[in-house]
C-alpha positions as CSV (number, residue, x, y, z in Angstrom):
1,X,-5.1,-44.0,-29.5
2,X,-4.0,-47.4,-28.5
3,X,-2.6,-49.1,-25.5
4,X,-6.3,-50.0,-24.1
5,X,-6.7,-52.7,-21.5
6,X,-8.2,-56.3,-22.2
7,X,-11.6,-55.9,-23.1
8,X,-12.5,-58.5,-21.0
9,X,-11.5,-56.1,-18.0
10,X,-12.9,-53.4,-19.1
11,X,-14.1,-50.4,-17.0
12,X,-15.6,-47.3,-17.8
13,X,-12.9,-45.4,-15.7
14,X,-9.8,-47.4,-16.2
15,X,-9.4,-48.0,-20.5
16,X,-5.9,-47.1,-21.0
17,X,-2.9,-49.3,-19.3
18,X,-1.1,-46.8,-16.6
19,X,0.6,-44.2,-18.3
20,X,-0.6,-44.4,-21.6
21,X,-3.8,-42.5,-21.4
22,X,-1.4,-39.1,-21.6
23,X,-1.1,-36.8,-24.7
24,X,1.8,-34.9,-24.4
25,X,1.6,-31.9,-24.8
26,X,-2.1,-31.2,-24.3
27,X,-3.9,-31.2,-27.4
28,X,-5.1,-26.9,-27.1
29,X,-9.1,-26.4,-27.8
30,X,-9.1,-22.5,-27.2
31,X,-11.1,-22.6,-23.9
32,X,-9.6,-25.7,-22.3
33,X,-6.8,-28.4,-22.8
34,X,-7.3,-31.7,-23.4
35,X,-4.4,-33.9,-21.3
36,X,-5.8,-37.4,-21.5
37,X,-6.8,-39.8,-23.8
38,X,-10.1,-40.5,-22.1
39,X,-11.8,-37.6,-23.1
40,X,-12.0,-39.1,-26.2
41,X,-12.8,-41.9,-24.9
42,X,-16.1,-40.8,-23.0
43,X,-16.7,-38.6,-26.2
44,X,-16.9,-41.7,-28.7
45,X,-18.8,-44.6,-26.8
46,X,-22.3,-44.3,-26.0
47,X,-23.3,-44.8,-22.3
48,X,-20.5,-42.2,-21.2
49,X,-21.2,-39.0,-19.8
50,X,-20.3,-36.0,-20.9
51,X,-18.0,-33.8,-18.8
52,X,-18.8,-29.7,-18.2
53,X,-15.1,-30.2,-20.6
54,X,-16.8,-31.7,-23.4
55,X,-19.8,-29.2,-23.2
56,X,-17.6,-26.0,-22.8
57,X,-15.6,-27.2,-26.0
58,X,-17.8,-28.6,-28.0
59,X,-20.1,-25.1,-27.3
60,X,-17.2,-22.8,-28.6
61,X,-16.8,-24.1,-31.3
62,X,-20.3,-24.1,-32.7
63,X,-20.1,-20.6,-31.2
64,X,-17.1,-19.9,-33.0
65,X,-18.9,-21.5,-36.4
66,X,-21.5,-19.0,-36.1
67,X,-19.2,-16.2,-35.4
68,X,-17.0,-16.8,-38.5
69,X,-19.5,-18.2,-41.2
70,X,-19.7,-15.9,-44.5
71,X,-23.4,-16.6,-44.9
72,X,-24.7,-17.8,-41.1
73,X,-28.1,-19.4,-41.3
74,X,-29.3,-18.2,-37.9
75,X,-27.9,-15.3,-35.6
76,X,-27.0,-16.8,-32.0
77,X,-24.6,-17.3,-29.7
78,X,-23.7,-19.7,-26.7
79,X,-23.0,-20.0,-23.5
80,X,-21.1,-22.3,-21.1
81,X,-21.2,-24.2,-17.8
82,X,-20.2,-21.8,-15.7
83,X,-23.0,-19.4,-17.0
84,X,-25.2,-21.9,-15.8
85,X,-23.6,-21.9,-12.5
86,X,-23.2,-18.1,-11.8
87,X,-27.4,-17.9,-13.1
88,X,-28.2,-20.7,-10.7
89,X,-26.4,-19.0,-8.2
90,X,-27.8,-15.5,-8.6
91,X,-31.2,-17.0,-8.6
92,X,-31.1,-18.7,-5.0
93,X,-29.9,-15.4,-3.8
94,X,-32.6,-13.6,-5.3
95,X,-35.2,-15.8,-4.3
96,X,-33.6,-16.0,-0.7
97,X,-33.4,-12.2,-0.3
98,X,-37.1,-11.8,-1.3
99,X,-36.4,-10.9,-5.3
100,X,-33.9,-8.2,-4.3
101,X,-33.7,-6.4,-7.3
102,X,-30.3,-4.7,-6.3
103,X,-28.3,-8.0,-6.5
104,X,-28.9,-7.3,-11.0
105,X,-25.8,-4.9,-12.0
106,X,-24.6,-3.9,-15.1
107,X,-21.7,-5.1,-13.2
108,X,-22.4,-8.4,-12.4
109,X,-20.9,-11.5,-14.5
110,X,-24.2,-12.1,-16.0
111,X,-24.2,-8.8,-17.8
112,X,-20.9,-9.5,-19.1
113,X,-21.9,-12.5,-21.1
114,X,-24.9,-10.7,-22.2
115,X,-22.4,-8.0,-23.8
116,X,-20.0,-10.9,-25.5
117,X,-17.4,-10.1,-22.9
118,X,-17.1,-13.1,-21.0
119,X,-15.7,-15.7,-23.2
120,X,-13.6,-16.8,-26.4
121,X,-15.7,-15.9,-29.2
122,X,-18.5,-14.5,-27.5
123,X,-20.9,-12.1,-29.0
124,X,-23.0,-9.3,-28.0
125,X,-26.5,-10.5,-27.6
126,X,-28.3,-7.7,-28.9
127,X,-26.7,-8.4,-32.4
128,X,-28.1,-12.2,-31.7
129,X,-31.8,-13.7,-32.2
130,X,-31.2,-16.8,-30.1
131,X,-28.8,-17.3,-27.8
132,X,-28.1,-21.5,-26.6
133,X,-27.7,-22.6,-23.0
134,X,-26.0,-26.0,-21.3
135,X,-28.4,-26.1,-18.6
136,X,-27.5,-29.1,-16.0
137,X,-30.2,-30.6,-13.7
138,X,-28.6,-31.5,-10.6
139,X,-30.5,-33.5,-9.0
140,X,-31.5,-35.8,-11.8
141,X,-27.5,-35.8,-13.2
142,X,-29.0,-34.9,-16.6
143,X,-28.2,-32.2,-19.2
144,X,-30.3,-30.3,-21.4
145,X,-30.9,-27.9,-23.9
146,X,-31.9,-24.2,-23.5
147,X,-33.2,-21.8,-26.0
148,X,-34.1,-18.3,-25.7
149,X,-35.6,-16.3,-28.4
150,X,-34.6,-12.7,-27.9
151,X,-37.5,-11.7,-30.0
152,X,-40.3,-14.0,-28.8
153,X,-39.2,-13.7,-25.5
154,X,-39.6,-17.1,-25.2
155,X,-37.1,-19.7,-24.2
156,X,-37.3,-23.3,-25.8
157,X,-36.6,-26.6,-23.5
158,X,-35.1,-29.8,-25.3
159,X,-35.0,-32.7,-23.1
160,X,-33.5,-35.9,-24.5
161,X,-35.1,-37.7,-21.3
162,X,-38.7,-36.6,-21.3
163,X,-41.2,-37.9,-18.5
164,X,-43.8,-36.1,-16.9
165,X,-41.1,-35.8,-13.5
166,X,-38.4,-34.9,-15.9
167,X,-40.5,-32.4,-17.4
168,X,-41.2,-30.9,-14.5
169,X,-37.3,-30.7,-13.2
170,X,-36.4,-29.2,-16.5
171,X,-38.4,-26.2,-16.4
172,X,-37.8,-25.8,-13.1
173,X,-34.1,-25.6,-14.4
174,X,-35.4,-23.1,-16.7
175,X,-36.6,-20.8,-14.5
176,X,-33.1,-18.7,-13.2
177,X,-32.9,-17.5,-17.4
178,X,-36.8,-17.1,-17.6
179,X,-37.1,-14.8,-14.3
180,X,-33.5,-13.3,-14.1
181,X,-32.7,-12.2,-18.0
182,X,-35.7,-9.6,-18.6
183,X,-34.5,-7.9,-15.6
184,X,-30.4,-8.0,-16.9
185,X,-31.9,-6.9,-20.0
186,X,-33.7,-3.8,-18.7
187,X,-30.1,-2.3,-18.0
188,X,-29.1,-2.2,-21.9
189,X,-30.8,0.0,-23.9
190,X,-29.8,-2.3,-27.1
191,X,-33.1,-4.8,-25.4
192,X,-35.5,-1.4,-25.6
193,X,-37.5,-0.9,-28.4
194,X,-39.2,2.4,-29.1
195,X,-37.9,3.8,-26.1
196,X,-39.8,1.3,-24.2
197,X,-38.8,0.3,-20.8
198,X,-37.7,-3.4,-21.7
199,X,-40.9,-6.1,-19.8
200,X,-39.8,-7.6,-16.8
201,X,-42.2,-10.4,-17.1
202,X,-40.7,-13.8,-16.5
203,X,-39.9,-15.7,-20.0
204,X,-42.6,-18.1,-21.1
205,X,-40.7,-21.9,-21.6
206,X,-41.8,-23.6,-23.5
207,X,-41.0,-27.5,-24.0
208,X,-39.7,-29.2,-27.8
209,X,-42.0,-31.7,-28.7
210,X,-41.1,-34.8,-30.6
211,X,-37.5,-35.2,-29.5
212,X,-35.5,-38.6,-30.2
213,X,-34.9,-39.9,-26.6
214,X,-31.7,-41.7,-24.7
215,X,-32.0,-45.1,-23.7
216,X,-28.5,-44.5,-21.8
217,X,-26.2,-42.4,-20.2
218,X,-26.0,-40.5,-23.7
219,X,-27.7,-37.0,-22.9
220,X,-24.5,-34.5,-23.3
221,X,-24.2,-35.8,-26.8
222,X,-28.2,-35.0,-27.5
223,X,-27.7,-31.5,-26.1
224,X,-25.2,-30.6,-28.5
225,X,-26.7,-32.5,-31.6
226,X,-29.8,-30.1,-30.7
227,X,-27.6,-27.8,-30.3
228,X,-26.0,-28.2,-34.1
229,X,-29.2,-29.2,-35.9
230,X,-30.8,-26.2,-34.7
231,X,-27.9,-24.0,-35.8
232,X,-27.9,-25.5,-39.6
233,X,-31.4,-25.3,-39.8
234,X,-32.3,-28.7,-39.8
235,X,-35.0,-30.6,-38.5
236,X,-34.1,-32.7,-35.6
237,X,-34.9,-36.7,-36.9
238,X,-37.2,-39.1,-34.8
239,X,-35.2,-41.8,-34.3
240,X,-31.4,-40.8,-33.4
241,X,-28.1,-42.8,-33.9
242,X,-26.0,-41.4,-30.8
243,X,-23.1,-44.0,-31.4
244,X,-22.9,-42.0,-35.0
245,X,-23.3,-38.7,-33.6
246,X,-20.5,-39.5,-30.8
247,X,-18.2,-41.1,-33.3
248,X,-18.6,-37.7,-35.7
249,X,-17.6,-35.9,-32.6
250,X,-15.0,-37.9,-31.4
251,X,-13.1,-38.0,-34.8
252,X,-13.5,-34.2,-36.0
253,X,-11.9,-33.4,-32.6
254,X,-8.6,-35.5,-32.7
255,X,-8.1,-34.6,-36.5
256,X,-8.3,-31.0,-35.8
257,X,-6.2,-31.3,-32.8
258,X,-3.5,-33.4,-34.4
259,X,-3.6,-30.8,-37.7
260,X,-3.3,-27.6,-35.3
261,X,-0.5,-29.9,-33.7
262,X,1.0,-30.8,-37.0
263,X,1.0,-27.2,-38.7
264,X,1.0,-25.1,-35.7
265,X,-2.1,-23.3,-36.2
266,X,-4.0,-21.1,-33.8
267,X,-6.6,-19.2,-34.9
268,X,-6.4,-15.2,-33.0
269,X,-9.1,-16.0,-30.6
270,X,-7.2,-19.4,-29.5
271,X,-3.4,-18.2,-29.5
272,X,-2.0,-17.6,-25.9
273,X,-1.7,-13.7,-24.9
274,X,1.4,-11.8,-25.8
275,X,3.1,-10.6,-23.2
276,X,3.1,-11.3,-19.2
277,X,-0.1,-11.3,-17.6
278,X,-0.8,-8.3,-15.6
279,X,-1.3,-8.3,-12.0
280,X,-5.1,-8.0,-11.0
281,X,-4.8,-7.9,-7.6
């Protein structure tokens, strides 16, 4: 991972000389390819942000690590950028057609993730206690951390950038999953208990206290170190080296690219589908 540019030209965008920031062929990370050299770039050096790329990949697998572990320490499952984006999306429609309770199927996209059908390694949420969400607030250009807790009915907010204004934004983030969910899980009897219709009450949030907190451009890497410390059980620390953290990331990624590369290994849930795709349309 050479060929960089002199440092003394150095530009967040423009590291590698031209046409040297390829890998050929794409290094293969189940749910996306990585082509360039500059992921890993933006992944290792703190100040970079972190791409809906990074997120999606670096979410499967901790999805995946839950999925596969002989002795998980907590039940959950993830989600991915585009499930915040299909929520968000559902929401301003249901907000703009006056809560129309007919736009929540058991057909709609939503309801597929909630059954584990919607991506690599998914898993049905029922069988889950907590369930993690990339939750991206536009209009501050700043990712966060969601929690739900299927039994509390309570959803968690981790914000690496917390100020009274930020606060504010990120539970307003917050609220698509807090008022759409109970109603998505009123369709599944797996949610009911006692044969009890499921509450349709909005999801308290409630916001982490005591976070470490970035001092740059750094906040993809926080979400998914909250992310992972919450999944091994361990208590997130006070003060937080995220050129560590990013460097960690950075170098378990190209190593297990480069041995899947090596030794041809795919695990089931990342090889390519046998067989022609069928025609959908």
């Amino acid at each position: 991972m050479l060929d960089t540019v002199d440092p003394r030209q150095h530009d967040k965008d423009k590291v590698y000389l031209k046409g040297k920031d390829k890998i050929v062929p794409p290094f293969r990370f189940g749910v996306e390819d990585v082509a360039t050299k500059m992921w890993f770039h933006k992944l290792a050096y703190p100040g970079q942000c972190l791409t809906n790329s990074h997120l999606d990949i670096i979410f499967y697998y901790l999805r995946k690590k839950g999925k596969y572990a002989k002795e998980p320490k907590v039940k959950f499952t993830t989600t991915d950028c585009l499930f915040f984006k299909t929520i968000h999306a559902l929401y301003e429609k249901f907000i703009a057609q006056k809560k129309n309770l007919s736009l929540i199927t058991a057909q709609h996209a939503i309801a597929d993730y909630i059954r584990g059908r919607k991506m690599l390694c998914g898993s049905p949420w029922h069988l889950c206690d907590h369930v993690l969400f990339i939750i991206h607030m536009e209009t501050e250009s700043h990712w966060i951390l969601g929690r739900l807790n299927i039994e509390e009915r309570r959803m968690y907010m981790y914000n690496s950038l917390s100020t009274a204004m930020k606060d504010s934004a990120a539970i307003k983030a917050c609220q698509p999953f807090a008022v759409l969910l109970p109603h998505f899980f009123a369709l599944f009897d797996e949610f009911k208990k006692e044969n009890k219709p499921v509450c349709l009450d909005p999801f308290e949030v409630v916001k982490v206290d005591g976070l470490p907190q970035q001092t740059s451009n750094d906040c993809g890497c926080f979400v998914a170190s909250f992310a992972e410390y919450f999944i091994d059980m361990k208590p997130i620390p006070p003060i937080f080296d995220v050129e560590k953290h990013r460097d960690r990331l950075a170098v378990l990624f190209y190593k297990y690219a480069r041995m899947k590369e090596l030794d041809f290994i795919d695990s089931e849930d990342e090889a390519p589908p046998k067989g022609p795709k069928k025609n959908l349309s």
